[in-house]
C-alpha positions as CSV (number, residue, x, y, z in Angstrom):
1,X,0.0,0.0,0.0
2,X,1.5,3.7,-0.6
3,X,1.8,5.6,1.7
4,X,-0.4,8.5,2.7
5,X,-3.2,6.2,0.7
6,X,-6.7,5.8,2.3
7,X,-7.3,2.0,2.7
8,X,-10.4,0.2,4.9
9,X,-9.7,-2.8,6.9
10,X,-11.1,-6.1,5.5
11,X,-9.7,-8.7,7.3
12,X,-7.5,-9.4,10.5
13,X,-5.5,-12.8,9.6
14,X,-3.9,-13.5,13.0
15,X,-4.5,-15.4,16.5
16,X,-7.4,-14.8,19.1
17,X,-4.8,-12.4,21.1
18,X,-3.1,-10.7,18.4
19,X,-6.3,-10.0,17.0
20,X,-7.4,-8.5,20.4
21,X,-4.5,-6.5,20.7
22,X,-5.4,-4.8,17.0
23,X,-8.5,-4.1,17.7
24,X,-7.4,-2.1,21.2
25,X,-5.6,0.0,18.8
26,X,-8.1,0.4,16.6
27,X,-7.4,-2.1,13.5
28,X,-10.1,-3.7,13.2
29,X,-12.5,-4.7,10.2
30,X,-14.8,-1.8,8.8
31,X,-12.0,0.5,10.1
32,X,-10.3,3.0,7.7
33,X,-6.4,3.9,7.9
34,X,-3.7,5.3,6.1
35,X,-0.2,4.3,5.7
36,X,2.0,6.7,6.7
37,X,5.9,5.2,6.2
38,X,6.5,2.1,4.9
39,X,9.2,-0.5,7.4
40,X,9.7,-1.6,10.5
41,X,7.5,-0.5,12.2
42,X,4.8,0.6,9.6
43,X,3.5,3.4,10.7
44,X,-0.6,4.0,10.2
45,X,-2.6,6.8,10.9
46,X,-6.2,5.7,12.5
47,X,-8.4,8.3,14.3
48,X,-6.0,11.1,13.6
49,X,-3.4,9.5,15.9
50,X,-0.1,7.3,14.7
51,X,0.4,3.7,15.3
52,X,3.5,1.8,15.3
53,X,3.0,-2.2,14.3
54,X,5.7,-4.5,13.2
55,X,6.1,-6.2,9.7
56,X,4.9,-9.1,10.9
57,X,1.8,-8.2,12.3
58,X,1.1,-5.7,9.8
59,X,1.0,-8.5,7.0
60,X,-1.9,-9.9,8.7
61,X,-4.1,-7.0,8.3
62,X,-5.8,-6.7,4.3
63,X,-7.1,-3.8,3.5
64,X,-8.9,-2.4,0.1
65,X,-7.1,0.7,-1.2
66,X,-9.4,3.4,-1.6
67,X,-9.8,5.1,-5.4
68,X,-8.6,8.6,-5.7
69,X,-12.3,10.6,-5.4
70,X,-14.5,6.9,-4.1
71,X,-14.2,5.6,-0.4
72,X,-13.6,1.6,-0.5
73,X,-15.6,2.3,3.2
74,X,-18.8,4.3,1.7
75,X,-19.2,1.7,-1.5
76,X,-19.0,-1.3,0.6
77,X,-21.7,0.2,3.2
78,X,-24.0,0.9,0.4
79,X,-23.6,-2.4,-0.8
């Protein structure tokens, strides 16, 4: 995903208490974020406030890029 992209959460691929700890943090499915910088640790931007999550547990997350001008977030809601 590019960075400064919008993207909404689809799926969380990961254990029970992974999982848990996401969605504390606010990654969780329905959610939108944005990828700030790229590495280790990817940064995301959710709720106007920056997150820090390793490689690893970033991987886990799928998300559907947003098109420039449509919101992946409004378009699946109105489906």
């Amino acid at each position: 995903m590019p960075a400064r992209v919008c993207a909404v959460v689809r799926s969380v691929e990961t254990d029970d208490e992974d999982t848990q700890r996401l969605k504390t943090l606010g990654v969780c499915v329905g959610r939108r974020v944005e990828l700030v910088r790229a590495g280790d640790p990817v940064i995301v931007k959710i709720f106007g406030s920056r997150l820090g999550l390793s490689v690893e547990l970033a991987s886990r997350v799928r998300v559907e890029i947003c098109d420039q001008g449509r919101c992946a977030l409004r378009d699946h809601e109105a489906a």
